[in-house]
C-alpha positions as CSV (number, residue, x, y, z in Angstrom):
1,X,220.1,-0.9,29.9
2,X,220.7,2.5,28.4
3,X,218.9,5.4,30.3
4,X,217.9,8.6,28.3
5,X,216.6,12.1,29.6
6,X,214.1,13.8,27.7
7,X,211.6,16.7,27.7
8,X,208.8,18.1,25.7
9,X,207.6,16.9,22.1
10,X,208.4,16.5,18.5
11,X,206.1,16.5,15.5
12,X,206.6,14.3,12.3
13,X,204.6,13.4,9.7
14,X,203.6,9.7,9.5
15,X,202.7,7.6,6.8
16,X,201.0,4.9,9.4
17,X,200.0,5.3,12.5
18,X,200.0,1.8,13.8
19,X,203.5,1.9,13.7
20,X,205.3,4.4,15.5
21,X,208.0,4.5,17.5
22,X,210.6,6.6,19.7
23,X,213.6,7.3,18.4
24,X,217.2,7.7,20.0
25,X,217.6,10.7,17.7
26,X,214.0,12.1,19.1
27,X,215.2,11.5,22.8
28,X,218.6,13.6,22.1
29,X,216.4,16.3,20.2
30,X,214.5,16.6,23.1
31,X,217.3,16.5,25.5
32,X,219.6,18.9,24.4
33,X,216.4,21.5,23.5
34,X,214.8,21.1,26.9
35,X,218.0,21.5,28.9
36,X,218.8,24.5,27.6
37,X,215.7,26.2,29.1
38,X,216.1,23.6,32.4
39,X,219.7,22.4,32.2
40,X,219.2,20.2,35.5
41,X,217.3,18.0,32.8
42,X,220.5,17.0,31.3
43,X,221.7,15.3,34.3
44,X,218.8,13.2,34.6
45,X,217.8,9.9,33.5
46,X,214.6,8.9,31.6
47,X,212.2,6.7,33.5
48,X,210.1,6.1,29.8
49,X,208.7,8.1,26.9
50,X,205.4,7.3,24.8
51,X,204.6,8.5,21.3
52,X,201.3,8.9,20.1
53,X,199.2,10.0,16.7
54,X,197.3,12.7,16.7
55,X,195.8,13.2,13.1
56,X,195.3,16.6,11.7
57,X,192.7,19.1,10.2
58,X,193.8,19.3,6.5
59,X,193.4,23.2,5.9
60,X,193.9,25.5,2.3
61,X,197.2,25.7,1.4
62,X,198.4,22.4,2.4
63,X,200.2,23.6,5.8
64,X,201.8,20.5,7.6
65,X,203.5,19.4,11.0
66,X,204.1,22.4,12.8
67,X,202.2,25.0,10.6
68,X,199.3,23.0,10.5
69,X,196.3,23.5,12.9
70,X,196.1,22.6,16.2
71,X,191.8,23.3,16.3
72,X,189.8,20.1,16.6
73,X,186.6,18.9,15.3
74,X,183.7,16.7,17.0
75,X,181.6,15.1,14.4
76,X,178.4,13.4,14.6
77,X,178.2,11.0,11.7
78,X,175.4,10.4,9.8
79,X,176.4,6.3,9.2
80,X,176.1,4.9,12.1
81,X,174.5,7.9,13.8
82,X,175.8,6.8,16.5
83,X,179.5,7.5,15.8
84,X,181.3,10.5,17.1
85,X,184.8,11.0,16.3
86,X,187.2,14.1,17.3
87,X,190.0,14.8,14.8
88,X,192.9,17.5,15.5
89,X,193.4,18.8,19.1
90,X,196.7,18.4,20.9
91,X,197.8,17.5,24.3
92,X,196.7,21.0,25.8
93,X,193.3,21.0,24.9
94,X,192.5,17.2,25.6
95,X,190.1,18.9,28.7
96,X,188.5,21.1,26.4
97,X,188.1,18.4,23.6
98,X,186.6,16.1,25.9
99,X,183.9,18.8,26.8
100,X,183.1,19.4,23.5
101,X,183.0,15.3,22.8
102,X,180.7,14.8,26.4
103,X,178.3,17.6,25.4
104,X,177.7,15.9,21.7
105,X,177.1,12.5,23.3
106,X,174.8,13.9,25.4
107,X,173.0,15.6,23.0
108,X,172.7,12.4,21.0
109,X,171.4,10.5,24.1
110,X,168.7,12.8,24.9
111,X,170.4,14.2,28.2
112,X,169.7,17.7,28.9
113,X,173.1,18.3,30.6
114,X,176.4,20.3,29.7
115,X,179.3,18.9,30.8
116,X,180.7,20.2,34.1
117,X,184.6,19.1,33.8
118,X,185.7,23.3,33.7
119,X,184.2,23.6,37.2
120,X,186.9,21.0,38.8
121,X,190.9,22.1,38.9
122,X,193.5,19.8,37.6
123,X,196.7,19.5,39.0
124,X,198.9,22.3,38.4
125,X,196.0,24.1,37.5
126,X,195.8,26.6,40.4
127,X,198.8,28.3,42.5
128,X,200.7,26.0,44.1
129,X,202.3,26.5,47.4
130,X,205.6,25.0,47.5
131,X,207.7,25.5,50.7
132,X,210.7,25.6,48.8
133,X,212.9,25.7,51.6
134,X,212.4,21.8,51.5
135,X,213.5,21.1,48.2
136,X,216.5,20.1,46.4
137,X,219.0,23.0,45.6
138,X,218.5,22.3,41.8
139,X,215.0,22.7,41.7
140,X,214.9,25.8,44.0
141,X,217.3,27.4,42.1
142,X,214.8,26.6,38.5
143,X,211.6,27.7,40.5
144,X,213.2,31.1,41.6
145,X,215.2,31.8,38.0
146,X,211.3,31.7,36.6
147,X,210.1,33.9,39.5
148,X,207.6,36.4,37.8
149,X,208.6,36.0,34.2
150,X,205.5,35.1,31.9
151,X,207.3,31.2,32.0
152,X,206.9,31.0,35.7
153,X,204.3,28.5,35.3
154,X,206.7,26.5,32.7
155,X,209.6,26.7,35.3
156,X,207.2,25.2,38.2
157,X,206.1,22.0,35.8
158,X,209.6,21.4,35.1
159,X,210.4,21.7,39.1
160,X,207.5,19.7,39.9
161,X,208.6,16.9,37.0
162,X,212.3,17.1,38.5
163,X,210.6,16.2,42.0
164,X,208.6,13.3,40.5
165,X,211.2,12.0,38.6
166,X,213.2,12.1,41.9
167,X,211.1,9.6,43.7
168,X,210.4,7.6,41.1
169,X,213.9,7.0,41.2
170,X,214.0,6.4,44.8
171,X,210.9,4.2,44.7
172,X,212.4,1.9,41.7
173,X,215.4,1.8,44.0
174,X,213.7,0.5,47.2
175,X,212.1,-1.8,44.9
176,X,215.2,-3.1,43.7
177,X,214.1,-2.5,39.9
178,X,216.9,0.2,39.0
């Protein structure tokens, strides 16, 4: 079974979206890019990938992939009124999206209340503490190379993927599934 690593995403235009699919090309696009800002990535091995479609806002002047919009849309529809779709977005403002999506729905069901999902912390979302004496060498030495530059955040998600993609491994392992 061949094992890939991978990080991040790529963007292509589709011609139909119920059939997609993952690459090999994609996977070594996204390997060699991401382990030049993390090259501990290289050396490890891909426990899956998923692709998905996001359709996008058509704007003036035609701009596509990349250059196109990344703003969203909610929209109440007049046949059946009570149809709301969301078009546009991307990964980072799913929270934000589903706000806005919440709110409408409420407003069509006669319920007075905002939605509260801004008041509650993800994870990831606040400083996290991480004794790093405890971690692998690899990972320490990513974590401090980010230490106070404006990608510090960036460099503690791709420490804390490196450490889930660790015992993932090791639970696959115990399983007897790798």
């Amino acid at each position: 079974m061949a094992r890939y690593r991978s990080w991040g995403t790529t963007a292509v235009i589709i011609e139909d979206p119920d059939n997609i699919t993952i690459t090999k090309d994609d996977i070594e696009f996204l390997t060699s890019e991401g382990s030049q800002m993390v090259p501990a990535l290289a050396r490890e091995s891909i426990v899956r990938a998923y692709a998905s479609v996001r359709p996008l806002i058509s704007m003036p002047g035609g701009a596509t992939g990349r250059e196109a919009t990344r703003d969203f849309m909610v929209v109440s529809h007049e046949r059946p009124r009570n149809l709301v779709s969301v078009i546009g977005g991307k990964f980072t403002t799913g929270r934000l999206v589903g706000e806005r999506l919440a709110d409408e729905v409420s407003k069509m069901l006669g319920v007075n209340r905002v939605s509260r999902t801004k008041d509650y912390t993800l994870f990831g979302g606040a400083d996290l503490n991480i004794n790093i004496k405890d971690l692998d060498q690899d990972i320490v030495s990513i974590i401090k190379s980010f230490k106070g530059s404006i990608d510090e955040e960036r460099g503690l998600i791709a420490s804390l993927s490196l450490i889930l993609q660790g015992i993932t491994r090791r639970s696959r392992s115990l399983i007897g599934w790798s």
